[in-house]
N, C-alpha and C positions, 0 to 999 in steps of 0.2 A: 158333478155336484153343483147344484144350484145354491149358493151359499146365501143369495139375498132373499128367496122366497122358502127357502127350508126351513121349518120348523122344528127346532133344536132345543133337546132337552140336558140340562149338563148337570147330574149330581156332581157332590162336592165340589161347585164352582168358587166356592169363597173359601176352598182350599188353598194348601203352597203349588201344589201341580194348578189346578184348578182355575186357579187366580190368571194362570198364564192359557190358560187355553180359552180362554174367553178374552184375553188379551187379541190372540191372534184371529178368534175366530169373527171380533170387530174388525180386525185388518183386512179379514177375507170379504166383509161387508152381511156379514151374517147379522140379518137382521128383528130376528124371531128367537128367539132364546130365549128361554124360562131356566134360570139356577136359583134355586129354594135353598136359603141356610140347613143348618141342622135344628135352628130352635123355631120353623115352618113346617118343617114335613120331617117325620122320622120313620127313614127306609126300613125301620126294621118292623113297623107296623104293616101289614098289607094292606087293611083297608086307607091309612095312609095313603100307601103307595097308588093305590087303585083310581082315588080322589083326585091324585096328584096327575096322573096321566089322563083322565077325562077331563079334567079342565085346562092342561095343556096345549093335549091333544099331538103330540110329537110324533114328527117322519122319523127322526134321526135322534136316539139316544149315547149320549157318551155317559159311562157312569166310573167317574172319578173317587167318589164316598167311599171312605174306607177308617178305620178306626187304627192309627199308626203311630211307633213307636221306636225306643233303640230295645239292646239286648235287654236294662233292665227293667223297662218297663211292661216288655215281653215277657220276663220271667219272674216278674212280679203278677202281671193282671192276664194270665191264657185264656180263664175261661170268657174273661171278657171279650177280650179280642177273635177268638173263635165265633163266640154267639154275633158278636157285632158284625162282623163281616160277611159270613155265614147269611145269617138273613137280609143282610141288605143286599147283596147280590143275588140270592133265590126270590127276593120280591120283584126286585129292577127286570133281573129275564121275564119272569112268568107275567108280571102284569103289563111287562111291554110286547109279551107275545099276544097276549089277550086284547090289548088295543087295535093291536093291529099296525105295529110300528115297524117302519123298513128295515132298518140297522140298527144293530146294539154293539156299540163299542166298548168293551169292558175294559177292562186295568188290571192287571193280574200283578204278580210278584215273582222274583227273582229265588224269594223266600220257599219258592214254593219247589224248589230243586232239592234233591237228596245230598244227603252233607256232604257226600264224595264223590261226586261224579266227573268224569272225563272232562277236564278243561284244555277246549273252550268248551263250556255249557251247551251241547246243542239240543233244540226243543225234542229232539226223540228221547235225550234223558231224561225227560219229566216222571216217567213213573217206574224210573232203575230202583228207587230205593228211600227209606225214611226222611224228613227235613231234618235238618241240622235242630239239635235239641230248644235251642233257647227258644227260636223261633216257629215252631212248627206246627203248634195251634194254630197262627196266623196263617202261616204260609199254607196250612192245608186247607182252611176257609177257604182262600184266596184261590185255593185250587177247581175247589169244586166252579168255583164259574165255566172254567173246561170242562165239566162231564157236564153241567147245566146246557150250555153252548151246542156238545154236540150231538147229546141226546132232542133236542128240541130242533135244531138242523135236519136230524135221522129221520122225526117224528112228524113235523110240522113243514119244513122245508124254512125252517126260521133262521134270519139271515144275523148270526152275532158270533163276530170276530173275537180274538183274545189275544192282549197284547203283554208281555211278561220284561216290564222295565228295572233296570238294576239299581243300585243306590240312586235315588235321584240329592242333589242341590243347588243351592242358589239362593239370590236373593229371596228375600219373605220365609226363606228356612225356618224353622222353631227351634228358638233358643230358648229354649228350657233346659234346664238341666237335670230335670224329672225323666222327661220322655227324649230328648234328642237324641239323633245319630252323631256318629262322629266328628264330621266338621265342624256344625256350631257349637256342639262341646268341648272342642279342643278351643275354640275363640273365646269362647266365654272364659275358659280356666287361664287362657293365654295372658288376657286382658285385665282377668282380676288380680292378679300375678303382678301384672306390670303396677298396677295401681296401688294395691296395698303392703308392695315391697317383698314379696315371695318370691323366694329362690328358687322355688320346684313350684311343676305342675306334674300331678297327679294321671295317667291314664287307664284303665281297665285293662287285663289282657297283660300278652308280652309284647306285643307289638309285631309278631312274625306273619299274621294273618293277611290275604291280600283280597282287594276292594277293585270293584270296578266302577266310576261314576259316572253318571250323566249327568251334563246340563240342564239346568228345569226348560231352559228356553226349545233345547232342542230336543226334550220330551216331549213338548207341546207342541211343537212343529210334526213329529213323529205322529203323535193320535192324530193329526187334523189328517195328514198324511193318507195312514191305514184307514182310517173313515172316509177318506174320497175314493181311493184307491183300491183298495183288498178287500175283496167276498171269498176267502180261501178259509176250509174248514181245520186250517191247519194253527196253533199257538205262534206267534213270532213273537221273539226277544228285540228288546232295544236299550240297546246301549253304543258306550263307547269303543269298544274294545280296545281299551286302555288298564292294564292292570296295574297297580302299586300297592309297594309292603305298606301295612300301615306305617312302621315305623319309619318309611320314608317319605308318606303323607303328612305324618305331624311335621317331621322336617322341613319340609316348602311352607308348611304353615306358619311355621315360628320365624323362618325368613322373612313373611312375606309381613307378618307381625311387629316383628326384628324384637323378637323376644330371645334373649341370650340366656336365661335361667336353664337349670338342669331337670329334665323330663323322666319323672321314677314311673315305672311300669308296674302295675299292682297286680302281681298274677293269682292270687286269690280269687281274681274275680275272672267269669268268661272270657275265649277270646272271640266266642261266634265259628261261623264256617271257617274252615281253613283258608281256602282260595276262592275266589269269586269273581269268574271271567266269562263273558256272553256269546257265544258266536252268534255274529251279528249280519252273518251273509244273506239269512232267509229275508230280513227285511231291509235290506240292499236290492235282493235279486225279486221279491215283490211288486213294493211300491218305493224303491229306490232312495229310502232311507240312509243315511249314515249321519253320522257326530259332524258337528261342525267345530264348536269350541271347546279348546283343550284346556285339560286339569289346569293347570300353571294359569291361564288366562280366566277360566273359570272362578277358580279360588279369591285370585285379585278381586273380579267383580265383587263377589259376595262380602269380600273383606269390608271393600268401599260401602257397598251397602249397609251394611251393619253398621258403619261407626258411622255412618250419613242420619242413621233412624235414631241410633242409642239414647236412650233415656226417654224416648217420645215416646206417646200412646202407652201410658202406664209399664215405660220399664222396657221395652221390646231389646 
């Protein structure tokens, strides 16, 4: 890869992934990049998308853009998230096939695994069986970039990879407590707890479900990775292959917090997939991929980052 003269196009680069992959890909001396906000170009338009690529003009597409959530904001807004996803990935292929663009790096999900499948997750499970309910308009948008990918491989000899990442966080995470995943929903409760003298924090679930995370940093090193390296028309997972219960995720958290209050589990509400663990050998034995920073070391950073940003840029 020619990282200085390649003309690189990155949707959702002013994403939380995103933000990091255009981090690295100036470390690599990538000097050609075009990443369009969402309120410049919207993927879900084609002639958008069409515009967008003739005046780029990109070798090398990563498409990061993705319309993302926790369980309730998944089981709040499907058909949104379906549509949204859905056609920003059908436009990104077809009108990067159309340009005439070398690689297309997609972004797949984790989400897009049937609720119960053989752990560790390996990418021949993909199509054993239905998504896990809460999430599975998403996960299944998210799916189709795989039959997009290999139908246009089959047909055209069109060159886009599909990379299927598991929880990701980190710094720049979204704390919201509308739309976030677990981590910075347990900091935000942890912290407002501490501050306005609450003895409990509240969580979703029973706490028995288990999670596998990745580092944002080492997501990002991961796509630059698969984009130098892999033209296999095969799906590869990335992750940590690090499993833990959630209820023993909130626990490092509250440590690391040094929150002592007592954590009530509200099981009225979902708990999500049962277990959620990646085999992560294909993209080891690929493009030689693996996790670098662990849960415990990870957590810490995002901790510091948060309470380093809090209260700045309206509220973060």
């Amino acid at each position: 890869m020619d990282w200085k003269n390649t003309r690189f196009l990155v949707t959702g680069g002013a994403g939380f992934l995103g933000s990091f992959v255009m981090e690295q890909l100036r470390v690599k001396g990538a000097a050609r990049v075009t990443a369009p906000t969402i309120d410049e170009v919207d993927l879900t338009d084609p002639q958008a998308v069409r515009r967008l690529m003739a005046d780029s003009k990109p070798e090398v597409v990563i498409h990061l853009a993705a319309m993302v959530g926790g369980i309730g904001a998944n089981r709040d807004r499907p058909a949104e998230f379906f549509f949204q996803n859905l056609m920003m990935g059908t436009n990104v292929l077809h009108e990067s096939w159309k340009a005439g663009v070398k690689k297309v790096t997609a972004i797949g999900t984790v989400c897009s695994y049937p609720k119960t499948p053989p752990v560790p997750f390996k990418e021949d499970n993909l199509w054993d069986g239905y998504p896990e309910e809460t999430n599975a308009a998403y996960g299944l948008s998210k799916k189709m970039l795989l039959v997009q990918a290999e139908a246009y491989r089959q047909q055209y000899g069109f060159n886009a990879i599909v990379l299927l990442p598991v929880n990701l966080y980190g710094p720049r995470d979204n704390f919201n407590l509308e739309t976030s995943h677990v981590i910075p929903a347990f900091i935000l409760k942890c912290l407002d707890a501490k501050e306005h003298g609450k003895d409990e924090v509240v969580m979703w679930g029973d706490g028995s479900p288990t999670r596998e995370f990745l580092y944002i940093e080492d997501a990002a090193r991961g796509i630059l990775m698969a984009t130098e390296k892999y033209d296999g028309d095969l799906p590869v997972n990335l992750g940590s292959g690090q499993e833990i219960r959630i209820s023993d995720l909130v626990g490092t958290m509250a440590r690391l917090l040094d929150y002592k209050g007592k954590i009530v589990w509200d099981t009225t509400k979902p708990n999500g997939q049962p277990r959620r663990l990646l085999d992560v050998s294909r993209a080891r034995e690929k493009f030689g991929f693996s996790a670098e920073v662990k849960l415990d070391e990870g957590l810490r950073r995002t901790i510091e980052w948060y309470l380093s940003v809090r209260g700045k840029r309206g509220g973060v």
